[in-house]
C-alpha positions in Angstrom: 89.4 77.0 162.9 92.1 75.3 160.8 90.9 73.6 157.2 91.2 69.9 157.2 94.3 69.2 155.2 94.8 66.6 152.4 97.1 63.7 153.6 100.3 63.4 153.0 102.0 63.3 150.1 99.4 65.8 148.5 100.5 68.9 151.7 103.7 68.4 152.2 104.4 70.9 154.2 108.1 71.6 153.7 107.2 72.5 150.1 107.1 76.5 150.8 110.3 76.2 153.2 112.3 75.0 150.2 113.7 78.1 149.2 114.3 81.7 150.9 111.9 83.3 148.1 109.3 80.5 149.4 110.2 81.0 152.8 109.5 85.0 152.6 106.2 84.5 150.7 104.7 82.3 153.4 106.1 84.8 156.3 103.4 85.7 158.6 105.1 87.9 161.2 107.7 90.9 160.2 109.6 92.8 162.3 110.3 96.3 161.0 112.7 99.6 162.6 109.7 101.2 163.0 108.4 98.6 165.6 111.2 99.5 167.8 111.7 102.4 171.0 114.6 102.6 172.1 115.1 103.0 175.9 117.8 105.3 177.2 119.4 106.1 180.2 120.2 109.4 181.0 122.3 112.0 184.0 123.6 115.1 184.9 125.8 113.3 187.7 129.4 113.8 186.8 131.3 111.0 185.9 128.2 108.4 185.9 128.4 108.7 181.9 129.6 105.0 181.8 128.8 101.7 180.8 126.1 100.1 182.9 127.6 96.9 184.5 125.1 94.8 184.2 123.9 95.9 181.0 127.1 95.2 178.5 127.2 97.9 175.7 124.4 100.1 177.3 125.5 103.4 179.0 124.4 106.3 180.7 124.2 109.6 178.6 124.9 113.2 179.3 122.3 115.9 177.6 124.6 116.1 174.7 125.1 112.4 174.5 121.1 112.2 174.8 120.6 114.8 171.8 123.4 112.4 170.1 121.5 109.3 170.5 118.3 111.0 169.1 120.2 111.7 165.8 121.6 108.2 165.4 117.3 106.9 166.1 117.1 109.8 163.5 119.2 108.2 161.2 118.3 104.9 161.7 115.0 105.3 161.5 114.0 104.5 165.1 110.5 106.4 165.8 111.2 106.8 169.4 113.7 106.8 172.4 112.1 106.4 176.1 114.4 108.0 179.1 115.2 107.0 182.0 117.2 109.1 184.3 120.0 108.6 186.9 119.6 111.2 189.5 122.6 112.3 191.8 121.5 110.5 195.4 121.9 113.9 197.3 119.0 115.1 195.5 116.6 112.1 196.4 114.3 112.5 199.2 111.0 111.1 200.8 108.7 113.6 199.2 110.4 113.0 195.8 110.0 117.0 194.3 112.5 116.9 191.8 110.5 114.3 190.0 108.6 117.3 188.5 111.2 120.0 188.7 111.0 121.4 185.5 114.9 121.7 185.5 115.1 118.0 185.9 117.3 115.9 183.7 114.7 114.7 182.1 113.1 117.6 181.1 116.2 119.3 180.0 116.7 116.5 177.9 113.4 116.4 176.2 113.2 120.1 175.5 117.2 119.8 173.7 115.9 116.9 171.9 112.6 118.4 170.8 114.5 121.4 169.4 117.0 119.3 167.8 115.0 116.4 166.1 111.5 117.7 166.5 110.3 114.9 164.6 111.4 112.2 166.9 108.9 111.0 169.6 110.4 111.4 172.8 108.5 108.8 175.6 109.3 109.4 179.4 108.8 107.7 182.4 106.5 108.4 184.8 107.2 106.7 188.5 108.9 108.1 191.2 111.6 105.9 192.1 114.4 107.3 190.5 113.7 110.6 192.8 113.0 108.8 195.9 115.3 108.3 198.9 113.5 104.9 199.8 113.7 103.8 196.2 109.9 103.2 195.3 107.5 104.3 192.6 105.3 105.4 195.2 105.5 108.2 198.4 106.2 105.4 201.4 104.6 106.5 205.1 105.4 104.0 207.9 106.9 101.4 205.1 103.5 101.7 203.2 103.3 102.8 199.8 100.8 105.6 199.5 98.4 105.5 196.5 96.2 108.6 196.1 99.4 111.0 197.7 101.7 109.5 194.9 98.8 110.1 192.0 99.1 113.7 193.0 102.9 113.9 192.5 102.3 111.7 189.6 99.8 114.2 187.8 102.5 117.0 188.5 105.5 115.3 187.1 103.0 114.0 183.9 102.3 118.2 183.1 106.0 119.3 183.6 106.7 116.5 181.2 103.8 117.6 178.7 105.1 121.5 179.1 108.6 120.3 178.7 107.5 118.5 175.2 107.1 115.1 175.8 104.9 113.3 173.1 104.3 109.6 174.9 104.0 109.5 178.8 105.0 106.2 180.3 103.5 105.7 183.7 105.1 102.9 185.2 104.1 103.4 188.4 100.9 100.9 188.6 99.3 103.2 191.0 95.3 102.9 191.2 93.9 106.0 189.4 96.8 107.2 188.0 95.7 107.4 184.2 92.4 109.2 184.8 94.5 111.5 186.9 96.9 112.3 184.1 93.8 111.9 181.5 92.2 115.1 183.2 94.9 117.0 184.0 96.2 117.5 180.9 93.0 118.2 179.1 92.7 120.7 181.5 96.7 122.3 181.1 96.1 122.4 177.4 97.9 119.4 176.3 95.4 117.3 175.0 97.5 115.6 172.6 100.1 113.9 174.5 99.4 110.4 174.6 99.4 108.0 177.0 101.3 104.5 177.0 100.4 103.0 180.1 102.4 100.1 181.6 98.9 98.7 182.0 100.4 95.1 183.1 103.1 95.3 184.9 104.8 92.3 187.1 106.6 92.1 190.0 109.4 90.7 188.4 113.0 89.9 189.1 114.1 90.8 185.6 114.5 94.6 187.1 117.8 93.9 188.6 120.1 95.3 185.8 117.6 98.5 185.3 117.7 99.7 189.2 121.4 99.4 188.4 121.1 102.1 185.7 119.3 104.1 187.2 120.7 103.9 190.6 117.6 102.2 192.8 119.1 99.0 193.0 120.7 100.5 196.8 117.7 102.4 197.7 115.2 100.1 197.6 113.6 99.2 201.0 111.6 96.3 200.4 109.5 94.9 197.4 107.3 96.1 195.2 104.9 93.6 195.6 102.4 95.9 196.8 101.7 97.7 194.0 102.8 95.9 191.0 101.4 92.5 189.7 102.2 88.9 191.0 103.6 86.6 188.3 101.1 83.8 188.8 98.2 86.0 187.6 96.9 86.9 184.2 93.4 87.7 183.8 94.1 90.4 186.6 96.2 91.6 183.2 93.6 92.1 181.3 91.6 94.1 184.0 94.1 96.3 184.4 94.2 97.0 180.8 90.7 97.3 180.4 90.7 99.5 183.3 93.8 101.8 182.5 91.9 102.4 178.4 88.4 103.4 180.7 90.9 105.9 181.8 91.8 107.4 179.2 95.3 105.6 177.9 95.9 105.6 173.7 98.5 102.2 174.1 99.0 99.7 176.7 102.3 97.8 178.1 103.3 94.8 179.0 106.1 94.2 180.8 108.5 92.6 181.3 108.2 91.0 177.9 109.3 87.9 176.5 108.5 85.4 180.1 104.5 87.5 179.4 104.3 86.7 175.7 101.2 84.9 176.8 99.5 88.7 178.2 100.8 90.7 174.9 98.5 88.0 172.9 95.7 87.7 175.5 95.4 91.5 175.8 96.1 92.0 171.6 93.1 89.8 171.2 91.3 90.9 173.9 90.9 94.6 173.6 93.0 95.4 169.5 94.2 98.3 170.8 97.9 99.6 170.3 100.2 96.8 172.4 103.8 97.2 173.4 106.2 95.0 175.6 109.1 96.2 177.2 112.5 93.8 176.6 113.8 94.6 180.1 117.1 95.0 181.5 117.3 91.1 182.7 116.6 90.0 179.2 118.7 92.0 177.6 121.4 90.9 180.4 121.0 87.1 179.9 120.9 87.7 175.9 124.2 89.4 176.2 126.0 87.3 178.7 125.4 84.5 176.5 126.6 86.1 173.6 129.8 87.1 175.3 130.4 83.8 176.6 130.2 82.6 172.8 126.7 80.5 174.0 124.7 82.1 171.3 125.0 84.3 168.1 124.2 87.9 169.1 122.0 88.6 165.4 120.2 85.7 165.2 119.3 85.8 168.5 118.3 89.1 168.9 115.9 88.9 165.8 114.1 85.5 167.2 114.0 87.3 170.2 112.1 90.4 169.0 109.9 88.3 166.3 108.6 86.4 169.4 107.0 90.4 170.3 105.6 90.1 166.8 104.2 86.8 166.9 102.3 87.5 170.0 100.6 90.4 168.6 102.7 93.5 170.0 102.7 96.8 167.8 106.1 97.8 168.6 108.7 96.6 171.7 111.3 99.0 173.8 114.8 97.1 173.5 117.8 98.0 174.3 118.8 96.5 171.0 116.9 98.7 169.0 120.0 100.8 166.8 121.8 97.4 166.3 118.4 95.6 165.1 117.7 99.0 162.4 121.7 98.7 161.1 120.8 94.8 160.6 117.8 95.5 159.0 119.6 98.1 156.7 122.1 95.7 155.4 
């Protein structure tokens, strides 16, 4: 509840907008470096080192361009980077075993980064699509996507990632069962300290499209996702899934996509006060940029209202894409 005001003229409310010393004292919300992950894309695939398309300014990274980007978090005071890897389509197939090949690009990657920068957190992903010839998180029999069979390959790709060094897992799979799979599996393999950030709430959402271009799914997708990940209409199924996901055994929760869910990051902040995030997918990132290059809207400014939005709505932290260009802005 809100105290009853005194009329106007004795609140005027413009009074502490006046001046930028007013206008910082009166804040609420503040967005800091160390809110931020930074999402990267990397492969082993020669010649796929390039700018994504779709995704102006973001680009695919060797191992040595990965260990590079982990020193410029380093020194910009980013906490984390999240990979994402773009896998060489000879190597995809139905059964998806290279997802927990511990020679992988993404555990390569997170063992030269751990030896590197050892006090960066280095976040994965956990889903199988970027190993799978039919381009789904899941194992797919007879066009279905199976749920307790993917788990399994789930649980083995979470360890090799653990062994590998991994500090944050991010399964973003939104597989039934998945996160008291991984929960007990790595208490049992010794690695009771890797935490879990569990895309908890996760939509069905055509924001993806730029991301499946990074990674290289965008052609192998047969189908939808709709079977497994959430229909836009709902939201208390959120908050189920959330509560369900921290039964489990998972330390932070997702939300994602992010800015079209603000309304989930606050429902599930207030709901459960547990550690938040939202992901500022690929398709935001995308419309942000194409409007900037058009000379539609000012790349800072909007950037920062775009991210403050995360804050307002309760989040902990966000992965962006414009995570080193929001620390440098912060800096100066």
């Amino acid at each position: 509840m809100f105290p009853i005001l005194p009329p106007f003229p004795h609140t005027r409310m413009r009074r502490m907008r006046r001046t930028p010393a007013l206008r910082d004292l009166a804040q609420e919300n503040r967005l800091s470096v160390k809110d931020m992950i930074w999402p990267i894309f990397i492969t082993d695939v020669p010649g796929a080192d390039v700018e994504v398309p779709s995704m102006p300014g973001v680009v695919r990274r060797t191992l040595t361009g990965a260990v590079q980007a982990a020193e410029e978090a380093a020194r910009l005071g980013i906490p984390a980077i999240c990979l994402f890897p773009y896998t060489d389509p000879a190597v995809k197939t139905e059964s998806c075993e290279m997802a927990w090949n511990p020679e992988n690009i993404s555990n390569r990657v997170i063992r030269a980064i751990k030896a590197e920068l050892p006090e960066i957190a280095v976040m994965t992903d956990i889903a199988l699509d970027p190993y799978n010839a039919n381009g789904h998180d899941g194992l797919v029999r007879d066009g279905i996507i199976l749920n307790d069979e993917t788990v399994e390959c789930l649980v083995k790709m979470a360890i090799a990632q653990a062994e590998a060094g991994a500090d944050i897992l991010g399964p973003s799979d939104m597989m039934d069962g998945r996160i008291g799979a991984m929960r007990a599996a790595l208490e049992a393999a010794g690695h009771a300290d890797v935490t879990i950030l569990s895309y908890a709430a996760k939509y069905a959402s055509a924001f993806y499209g730029p991301f499946r271009d990074a990674v290289g799914a965008s052609g192998a997708l047969k189908g939808d996702k709709k079977t497994y990940q959430m229909n836009p209409a709902n939201s208390d199924e959120a908050l189920r899934l959330v509560a369900r996901d921290l039964a489990e055994g998972a330390d932070m929760v997702m939300v994602k996509p992010g800015m079209p869910y603000l309304d989930i990051c606050a429902r599930v902040k207030e709901q459960f006060g547990v550690p938040t995030y939202a992901y500022q997918v690929s398709g935001e990132y995308a419309m942000i940029m194409a409007a900037v290059r058009n000379g539609w809207l000012n790349h800072d400014t909007v950037m920062m209202e775009s991210l403050m939005a995360f804050r307002r709505a309760g989040c902990d932290g966000v992965l962006s894409y414009f995570a080193p260009a929001v620390a440098r802005l912060l800096r100066e």
